[in-house]
N, C-alpha and C positions, 0 to 999 in steps of 0.2 A: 504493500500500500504506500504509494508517494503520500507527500505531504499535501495539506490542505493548500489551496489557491487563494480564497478571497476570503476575507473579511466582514463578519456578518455583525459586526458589535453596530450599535446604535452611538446616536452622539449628542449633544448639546451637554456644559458641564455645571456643574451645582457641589457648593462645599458643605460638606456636612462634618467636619468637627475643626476645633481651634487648634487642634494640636497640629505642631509640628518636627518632623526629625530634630534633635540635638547632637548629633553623633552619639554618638552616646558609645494569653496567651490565652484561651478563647473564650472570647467570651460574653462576645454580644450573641447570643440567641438568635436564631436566624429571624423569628418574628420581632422581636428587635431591633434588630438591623434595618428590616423592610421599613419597621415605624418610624427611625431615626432618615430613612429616606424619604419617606412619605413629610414628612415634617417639611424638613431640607428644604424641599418641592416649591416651598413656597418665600423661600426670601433667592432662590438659585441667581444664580450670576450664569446667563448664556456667554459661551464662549465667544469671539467676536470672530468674523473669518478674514476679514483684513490683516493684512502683514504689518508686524510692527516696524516702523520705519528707520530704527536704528538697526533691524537683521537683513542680512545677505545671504543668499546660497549660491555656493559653487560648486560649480560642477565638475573634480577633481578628475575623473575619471566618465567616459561612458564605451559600455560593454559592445560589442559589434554581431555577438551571437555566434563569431567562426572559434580560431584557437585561441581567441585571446578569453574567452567564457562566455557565459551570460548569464541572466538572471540568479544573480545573488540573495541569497535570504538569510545568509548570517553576518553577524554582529563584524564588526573591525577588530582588529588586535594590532598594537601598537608593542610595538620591540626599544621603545623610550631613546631612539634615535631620528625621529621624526620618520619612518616608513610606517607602510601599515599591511598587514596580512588578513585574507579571507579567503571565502571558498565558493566558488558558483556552481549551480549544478544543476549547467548545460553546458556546451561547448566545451572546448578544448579539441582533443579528437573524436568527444565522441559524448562521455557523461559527465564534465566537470570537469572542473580546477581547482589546484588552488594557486595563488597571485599573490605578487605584492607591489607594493604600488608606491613608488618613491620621488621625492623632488627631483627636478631634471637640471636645480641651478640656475634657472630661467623665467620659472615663476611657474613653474606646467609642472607635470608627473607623467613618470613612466612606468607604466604595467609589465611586469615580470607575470610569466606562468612559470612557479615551480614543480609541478606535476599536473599533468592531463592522464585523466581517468581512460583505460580502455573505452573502443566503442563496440566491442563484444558483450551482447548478451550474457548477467553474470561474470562479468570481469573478474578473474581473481586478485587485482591489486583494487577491487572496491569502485563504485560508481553512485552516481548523485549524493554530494556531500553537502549538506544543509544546513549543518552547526559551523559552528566558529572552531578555529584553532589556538591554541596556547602555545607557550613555550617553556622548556626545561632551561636551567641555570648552565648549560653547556651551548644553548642556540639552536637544540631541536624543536622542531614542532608536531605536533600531537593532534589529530583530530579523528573522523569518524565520517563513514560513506554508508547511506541506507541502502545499498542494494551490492550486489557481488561479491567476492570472496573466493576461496578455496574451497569450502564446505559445500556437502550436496545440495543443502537448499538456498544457496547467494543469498543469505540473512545479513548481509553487511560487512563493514570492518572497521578494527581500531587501526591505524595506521601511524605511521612515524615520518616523517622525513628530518635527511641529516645532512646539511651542508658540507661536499664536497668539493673542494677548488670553489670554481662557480657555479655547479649544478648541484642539485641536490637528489637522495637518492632515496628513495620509499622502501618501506620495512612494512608487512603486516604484523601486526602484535598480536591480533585477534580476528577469528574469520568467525562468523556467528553461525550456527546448523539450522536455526529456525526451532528449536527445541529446549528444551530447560535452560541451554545457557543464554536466551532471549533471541530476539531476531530485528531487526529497523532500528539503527540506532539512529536518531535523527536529532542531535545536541551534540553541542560539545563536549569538553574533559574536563574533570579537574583534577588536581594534583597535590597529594600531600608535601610535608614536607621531606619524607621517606622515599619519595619517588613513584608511589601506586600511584595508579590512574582509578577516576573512578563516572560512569558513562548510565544511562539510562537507553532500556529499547522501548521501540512502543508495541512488541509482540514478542513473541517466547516466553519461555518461563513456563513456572506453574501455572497451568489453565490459558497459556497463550498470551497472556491480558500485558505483560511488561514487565520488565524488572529495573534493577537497580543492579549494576557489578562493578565489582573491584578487579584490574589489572595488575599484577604484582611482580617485578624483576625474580627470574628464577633461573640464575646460571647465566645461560646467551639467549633465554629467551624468557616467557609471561604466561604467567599463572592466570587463569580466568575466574572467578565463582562471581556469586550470584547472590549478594545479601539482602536482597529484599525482592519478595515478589506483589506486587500489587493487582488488584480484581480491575484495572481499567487501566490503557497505556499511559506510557509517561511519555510526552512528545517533548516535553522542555525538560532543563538541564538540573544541574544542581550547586550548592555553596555550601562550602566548609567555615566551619567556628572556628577560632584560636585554640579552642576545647579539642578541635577535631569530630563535633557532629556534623552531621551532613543534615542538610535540608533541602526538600523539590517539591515540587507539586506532581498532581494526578490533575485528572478532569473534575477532580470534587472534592479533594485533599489537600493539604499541605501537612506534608511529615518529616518524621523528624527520628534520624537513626545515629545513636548513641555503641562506641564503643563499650561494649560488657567486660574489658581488661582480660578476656581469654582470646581473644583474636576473631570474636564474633560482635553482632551488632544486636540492639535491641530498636525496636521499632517503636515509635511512637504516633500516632495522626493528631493533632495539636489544631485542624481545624477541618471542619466540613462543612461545608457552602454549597447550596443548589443555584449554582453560579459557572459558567465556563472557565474557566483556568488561564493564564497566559502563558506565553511561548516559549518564554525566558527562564530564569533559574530567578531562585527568589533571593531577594539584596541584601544583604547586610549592613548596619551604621556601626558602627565603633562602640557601640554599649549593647547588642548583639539583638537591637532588634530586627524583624523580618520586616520585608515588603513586597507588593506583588499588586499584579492589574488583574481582577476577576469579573468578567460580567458590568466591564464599562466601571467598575469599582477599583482605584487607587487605596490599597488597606494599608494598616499598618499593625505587625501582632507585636507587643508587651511580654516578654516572661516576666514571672512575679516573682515574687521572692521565696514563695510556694512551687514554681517549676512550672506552675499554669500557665498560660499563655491568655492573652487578653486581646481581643480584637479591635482596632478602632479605624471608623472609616476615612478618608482624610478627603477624598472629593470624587464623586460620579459625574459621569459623563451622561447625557442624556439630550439627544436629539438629530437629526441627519446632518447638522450643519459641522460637528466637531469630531464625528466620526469614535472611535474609544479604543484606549491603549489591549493591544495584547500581545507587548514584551516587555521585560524588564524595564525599570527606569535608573536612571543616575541622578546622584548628588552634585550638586557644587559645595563648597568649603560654608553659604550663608543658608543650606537648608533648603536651597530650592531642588527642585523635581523635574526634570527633563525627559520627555520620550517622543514617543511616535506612534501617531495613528494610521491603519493601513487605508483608512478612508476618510470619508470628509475632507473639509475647509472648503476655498473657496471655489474651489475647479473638481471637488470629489474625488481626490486622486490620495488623499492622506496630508498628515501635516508632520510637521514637529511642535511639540506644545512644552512648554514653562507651567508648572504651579511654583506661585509665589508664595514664598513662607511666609507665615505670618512674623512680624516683627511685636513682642510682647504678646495679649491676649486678641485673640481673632480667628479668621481662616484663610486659609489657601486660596490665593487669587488667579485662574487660569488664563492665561493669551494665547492666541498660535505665535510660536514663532516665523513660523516658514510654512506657507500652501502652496504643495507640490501641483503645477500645473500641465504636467508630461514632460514636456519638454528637457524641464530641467528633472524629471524623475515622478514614476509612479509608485505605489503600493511599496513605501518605505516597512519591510516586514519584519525589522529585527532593534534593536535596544541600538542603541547610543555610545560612544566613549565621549566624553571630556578632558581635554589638557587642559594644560595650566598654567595657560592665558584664556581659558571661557569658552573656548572653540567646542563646538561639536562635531561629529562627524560618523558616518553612516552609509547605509546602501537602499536602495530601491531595487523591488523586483523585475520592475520594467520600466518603458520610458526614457526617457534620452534621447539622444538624435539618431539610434537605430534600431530605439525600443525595448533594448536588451537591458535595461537596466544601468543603474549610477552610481558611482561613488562620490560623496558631495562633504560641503564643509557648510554648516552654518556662521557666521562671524554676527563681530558686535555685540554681544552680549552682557551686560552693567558684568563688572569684575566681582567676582564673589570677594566677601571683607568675612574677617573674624575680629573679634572683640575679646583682647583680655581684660579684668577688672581687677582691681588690689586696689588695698584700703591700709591706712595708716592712722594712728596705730589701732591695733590689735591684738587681745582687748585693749578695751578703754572703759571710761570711768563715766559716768553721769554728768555732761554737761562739757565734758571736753571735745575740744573742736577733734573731728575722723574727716582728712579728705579721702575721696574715692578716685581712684585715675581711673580711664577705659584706655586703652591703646590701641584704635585701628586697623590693620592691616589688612593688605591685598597683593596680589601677584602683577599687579599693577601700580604697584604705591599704595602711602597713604592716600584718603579724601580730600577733597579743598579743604584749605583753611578756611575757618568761617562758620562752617558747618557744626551743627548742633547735636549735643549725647543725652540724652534723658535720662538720669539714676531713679530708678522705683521700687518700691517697696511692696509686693503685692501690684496690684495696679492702682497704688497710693505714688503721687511723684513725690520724689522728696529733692529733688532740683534737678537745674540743668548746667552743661558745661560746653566749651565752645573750641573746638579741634584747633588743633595748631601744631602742626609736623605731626598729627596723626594722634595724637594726646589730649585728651579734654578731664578736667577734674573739677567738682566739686565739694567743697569744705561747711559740715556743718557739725554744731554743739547739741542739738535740740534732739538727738536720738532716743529715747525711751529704753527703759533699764531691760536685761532679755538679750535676747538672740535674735537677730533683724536680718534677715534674708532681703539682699539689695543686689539688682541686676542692674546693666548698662543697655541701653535700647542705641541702635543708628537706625536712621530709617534711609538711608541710601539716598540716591539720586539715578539720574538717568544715567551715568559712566559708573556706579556703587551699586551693590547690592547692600540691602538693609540687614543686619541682623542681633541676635540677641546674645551678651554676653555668658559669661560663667557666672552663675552666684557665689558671692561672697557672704557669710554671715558672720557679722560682726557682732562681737561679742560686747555688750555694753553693763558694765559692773555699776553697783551702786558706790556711791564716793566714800572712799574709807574701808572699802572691804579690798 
């Protein structure tokens, strides 16, 4: 079974909760959730299909359909040299590529094909590759072809390639049978820090339905099994914790498989939603929560400090005009949200969309960035990267100037800012002056000078301060005896992204103690 082609999510978008990522498990009820939407319904903010006038897209690349590929549906991967690698899966000789696509010096890019897929029926070196590729800490890359192999029923394969001289040269690691050890792998890999690979199919296994396998170095060649098998395929990928859990979605799941300390995994499902699933692997922030696009639904799940997990929705999409994500999304460094619709905007061809983090108490404010109008690229089908200068960058499965598909850059984008906050001194005594500094930063510079920091206490203000080389402080006596939890707010500008600092709680003593 190839992959799905088109895009049935609905679109117009409406925020329904205040929260948002800080870098940093279930448990809204489904009829909860539906009410929490149903509410929503009615203060929504429709997406607008107009382009914002500070974004651009370019067209980095476009596909021609012969050996140089076509139609791409996975994500980028950036080798932190300024190239980028992916995989199309058409063209070449015959089922695919995989490419990399690098500056020419001139201001253009040049497309490398590092392997073309057989165009034999059943290929044994693998065909139509779908997911994205990584890379190993030597410079190999790693990915997965849903169809062909060495095995009798061309269940797919995990594959290698290894830079020689200037070509590079493919290794199967894994040919799938179509039988217990799963069959369509259609995602990419990920990789511990031990070297296992670890891959999703969306058939084999127990009862057919998909698994979940680990890849493991064994000598001069790889170990295959199978730690999880699930009742419905897995099409999207998966993400490891610092812990070493792994977490993916099914069509109705998101689970969650824990090392047992014997060399086996325990399984957990940590959510169920009568919702379609997205395409993508689900996101991690830095304080280990999940994210993921479900049924035109942007969520966010909470582990508690119980191991529960807690659902909270952060903005739906809802109507023909914004189309609704289903892949992964990214961060920026101020909390904003980046992805891709495979439809809508303003030409129905898909967008790129921004939710805006809320700065202090509020919700996520959504724009398009960018509405694909063929030309410059169609049915954008896969997640996003972000460097770090603000750029995006991405692929279309069609469209371009020969239809085949794009690889494109969005620009312009306000520079995402972090805010640190310290306070002096600490503690303090009843009635002694505590100034607070915020200190700005961005990959762009500080902000104008000029510009204003708000310190709050709750969403009590307790003053403001005024940027200057990126530093703004406030000094006051009047603090109340206790422990005062005080944040710094920016709210950005059109070159800044707005966002909210680290709390500080300053410890305020009665005088004499």
């Amino acid at each position: 079974m190839h992959s799905a082609r088109t895009n049935r999510g609905t679109s117009g978008l409406l925020s329904i909760s205040d929260a948002g990522p800080r870098f940093g498990s279930r448990s809204l009820a489904s009829s909860a959730l539906r009410g929490a939407l149903t509410l929503a319904m009615f203060s929504a903010l429709l997406l607008t299909a107009r382009q914002a006038q500070a974004q651009t897209e370019i067209v980095l690349y476009n596909f021609t359909g012969g050996s140089d590929g076509s139609e791409p549906q996975s994500n980028l991967t950036s080798d932190g040299k300024g190239n980028f690698y992916g995989t199309t899966d058409g063209g070449g000789v015959g089922t695919g590529t995989v490419f990399e696509l690098s500056p020419n010096g001139s201001g253009g890019w040049n497309e490398t094909v590092l392997h073309s897929f057989c165009s034999v029926p059943g290929c044994p070196d693998g065909e139509l590759p779908v997911g994205n590729v990584i890379f190993d800490r030597a410079g190999n890359l790693y990915g997965t072809a849903e169809g062909g192999g060495n095995a009798p029923d061309a269940g797919g394969v995990v594959f290698e390639l290894s830079p020689v001289g200037a070509n590079w040269t493919e290794t199967i690691l894994h040919s799938f049978a179509g039988g217990a050890d799963g069959a369509q792998p259609m995602a990419g890999l990920i990789m511990d820090p031990a070297g296992n690979l670890y891959g999703t199919t969306y058939g084999g296994g127990n009862g057919n339905a998909g698994t979940v396998f680990e890849l493991s170095p064994n000598g001069g060649g790889w170990t295959e099994q199978v730690i999880y098998n699930v009742s419905i395929g897995v099409g999207g990928g998966l993400n490891m914790d610092t812990a070493g859990n792994i977490f993916g979605f099914t069509p109705s799941t998101v689970f969650e498989l824990s090392p047992n300390g014997t060399g086996g995994w325990n399984p957990t499902v940590i959510l169920t939603f009568p919702r379609s699933y997205q395409k993508g692997p689900p996101v991690l922030d830095q304080d280990g929560n999940l994210y993921g696009t479900s049924g035109g639904l942007v969520f966010k799940l909470i582990r508690g400090k119980n191991g529960k997990w807690k659902e909270r929705g952060l903005y739906y999409f809802k109507g023909y005009k914004s189309g609704a994500p289903t892949t992964a999304i990214v961060f920026d460094a101020s909390g904003n949200i980046y992805g891709t619709t495979a439809s809508g905007g303003q030409y129905g061809n898909g967008t790129v969309f921004e939710l805006v983090a809320p700065v202090g108490p509020g919700s996520y404010q959504g724009k398009v960035l960018w509405s694909f109008n063929n030309a410059d690229g169609n049915l954008p089908w896969d997640s996003l990267i972000l460097d770090s200068t603000g750029n995006l960058y991405g692929t279309t499965y069609r469209g371009g100037s020969s239809g085949y598909g794009v690889v494109f850059e969005v620009t312009g984008l306000p520079a995402a800012t972090t805010t640190a906050l310290t306070s002096s001194p600490n503690p303090s005594t009843h009635g002694q002056a505590v100034t607070f500094t915020a200190v700005v930063t961005s990959s762009a510079g500080a902000p104008p000078d000029g510009e204003t920091v708000t310190f709050e206490h709750g969403t009590t203000v307790l003053g403001t301060g005024t940027l200057s080389g990126g530093s703004a402080s406030f000094t006051t006596s009047t603090l109340p005896v206790g422990t005062i939890a005080v944040t710094a707010l920016y709210f950005g500008d059109s070159n800044f992204s707005g966002n909210t600092s680290n709390t500080v709680n300053q410890v305020v003593a009665k005088l004499g103690k």
